[in-house]
C-alpha positions in Angstrom: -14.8 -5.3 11.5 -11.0 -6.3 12.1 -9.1 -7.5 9.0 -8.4 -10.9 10.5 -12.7 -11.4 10.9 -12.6 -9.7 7.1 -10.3 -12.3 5.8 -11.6 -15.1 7.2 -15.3 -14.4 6.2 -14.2 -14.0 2.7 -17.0 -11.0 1.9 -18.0 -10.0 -1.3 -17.5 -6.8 -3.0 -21.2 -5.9 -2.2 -21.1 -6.9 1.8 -17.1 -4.8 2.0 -18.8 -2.0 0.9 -21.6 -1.8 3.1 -20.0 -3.1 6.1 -17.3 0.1 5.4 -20.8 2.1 5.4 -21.7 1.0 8.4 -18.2 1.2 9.8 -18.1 5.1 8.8 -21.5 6.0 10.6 -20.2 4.1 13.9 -17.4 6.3 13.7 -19.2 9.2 13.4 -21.6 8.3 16.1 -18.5 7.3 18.7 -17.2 11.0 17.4 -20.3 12.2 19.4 -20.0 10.0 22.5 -16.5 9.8 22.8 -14.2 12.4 24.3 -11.4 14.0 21.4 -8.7 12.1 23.7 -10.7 8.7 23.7 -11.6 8.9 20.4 -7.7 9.5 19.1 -6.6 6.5 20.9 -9.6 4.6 19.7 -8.1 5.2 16.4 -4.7 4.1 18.1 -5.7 1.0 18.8 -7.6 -0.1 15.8 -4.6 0.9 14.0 -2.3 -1.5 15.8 -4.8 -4.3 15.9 -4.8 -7.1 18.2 -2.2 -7.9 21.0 0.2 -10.3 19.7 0.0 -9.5 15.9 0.9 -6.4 14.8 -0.7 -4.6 12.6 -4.0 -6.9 12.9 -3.7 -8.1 8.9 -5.1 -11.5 8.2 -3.0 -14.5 9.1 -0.8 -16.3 6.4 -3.3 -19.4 5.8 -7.1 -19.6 7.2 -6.6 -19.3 10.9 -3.5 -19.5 14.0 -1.2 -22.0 14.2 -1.6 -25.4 16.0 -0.7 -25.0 19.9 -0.2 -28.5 21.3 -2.5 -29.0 24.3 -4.4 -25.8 23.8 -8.2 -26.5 22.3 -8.4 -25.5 18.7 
C-alpha cells in the first residue's frame, strides 16, 4: 500500500502491522514470478513513488490541491 493511501486511511497500529505482513509475503511471492531484473526495478519504482511527487510521502494536508475546472 503506497504511503499517500497509508496516510489518508489513517490505520491503526494493529491494521500497519498486518498490512506490512501482507506486504512482505507479496514480495516474496513476486520474487518467485518475477525475473531478478523486473523485480529490481519493481523495487525502483516503489521507491520513487508516483509520477509527479517524489518520493510518494503523504501530502501536506488530507488530499491534492484544488485545480480549477478539473473534478475534485
Amino acid at each position: 500500500m503506497p504511503p499517500f493511501v497509508r496516510h489518508r486511511m489513517k490505520l491503526d497500529a494493529d491494521q500497519t502491522k498486518k498490512i506490512e505482513a501482507l506486504e512482505a509475503e507479496v514480495r516474496t511471492k513476486l520474487g518467485l514470478i518475477l525475473t531478478r531484473d523486473q523485480m529490481q526495478e519493481f523495487e525502483e519504482i516503489l521507491r520513487e513513488g508516483p509520477p509527479g511527487r517524489p518520493g510518494g510521502g503523504p501530502p501536506e494536508d488530507d488530499g491534492p490541491p484544488h485545480r480549477p475546472g478539473r473534478p475534485d
